[in-house]
N, C-alpha and C positions, 0 to 999 in steps of 0.2 A: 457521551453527553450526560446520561443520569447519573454517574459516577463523579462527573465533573460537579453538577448540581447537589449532591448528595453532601459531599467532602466539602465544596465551598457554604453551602447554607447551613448545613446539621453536622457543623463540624465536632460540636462538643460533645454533640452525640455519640459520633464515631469514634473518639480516640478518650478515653481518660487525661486530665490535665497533670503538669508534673512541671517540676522546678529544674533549672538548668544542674542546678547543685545534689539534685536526687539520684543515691546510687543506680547502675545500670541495673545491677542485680535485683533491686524493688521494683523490676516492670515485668508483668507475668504475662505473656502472650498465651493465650486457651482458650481453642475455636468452642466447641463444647462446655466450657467453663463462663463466658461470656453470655451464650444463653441461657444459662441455667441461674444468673445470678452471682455468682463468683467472681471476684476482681481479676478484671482483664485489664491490659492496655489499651488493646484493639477489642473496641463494643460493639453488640450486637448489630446494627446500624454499619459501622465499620466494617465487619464480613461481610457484608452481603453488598454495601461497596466494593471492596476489592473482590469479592465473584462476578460482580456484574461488569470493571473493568477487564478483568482475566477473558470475560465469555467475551467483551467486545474487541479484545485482542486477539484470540482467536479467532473469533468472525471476519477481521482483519489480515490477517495471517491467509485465511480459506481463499478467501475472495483475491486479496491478489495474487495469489498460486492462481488462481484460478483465470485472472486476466490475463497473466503473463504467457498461460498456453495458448490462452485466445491467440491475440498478437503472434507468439510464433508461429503458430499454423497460419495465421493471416497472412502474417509477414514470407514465408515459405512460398505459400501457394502466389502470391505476386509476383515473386521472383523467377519463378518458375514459367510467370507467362510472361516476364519481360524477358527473359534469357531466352525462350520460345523465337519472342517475335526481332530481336535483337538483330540477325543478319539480316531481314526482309527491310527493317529500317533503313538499318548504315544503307544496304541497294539504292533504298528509296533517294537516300540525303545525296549519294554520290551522283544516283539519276538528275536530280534536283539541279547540283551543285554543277554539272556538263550543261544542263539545257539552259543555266545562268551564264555560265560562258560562252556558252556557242553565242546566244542573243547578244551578249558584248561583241561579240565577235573576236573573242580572243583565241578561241579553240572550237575545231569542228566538231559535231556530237559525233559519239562513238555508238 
């Protein structure tokens, strides 16, 4: 978000201006040259945009590794107690599903 804010408001800040028709070769990219005062492309204001996106892309990066093992182990240990209680069920629905028919009177309980 401050990267967004940074590059959208203090845009001329960040970048040096240039002509569509301006050789490639007159644009000097230099992390260290930019704050020292030496013509850069990319200006001081500009680095420290793109480190502050880089850092929140990795924060990004952490965090959903990070959720994703949640969720697996989550997701794991749930399954593990439906697959547990899985036969006591079906017993239960087939229990269910006799004492439904017997009361029709279609079939005697077993």
């Amino acid at each position: 978000m401050v990267g967004h804010v940074i590059f959208t408001f203090f845009s001329t800040e960040c970048f040096d201006s240039f002509e569509v028709s301006d050789p490639i070769s007159s644009f000097q990219i230099s992390f260290v040259g930019s704050f020292n005062g030496e013509p850069s492309f990319v200006k001081s204001l500009g680095w420290i945009g793109l480190i502050i996106f880089g850092l929140g892309l990795v924060f990004f990066m952490v965090y959903s590794a990070m959720l994703q093992s949640f969720l697996r182990r989550a997701i794991a240990a749930r399954r593990e107690k439906l697959t547990s209680e899985e036969e006591d069920w079906k017993a239960q629905r087939l229990k269910l599903l006799d004492e439904i028919e017997a009361a029709e009177g279609n079939k005697a309980p077993s």
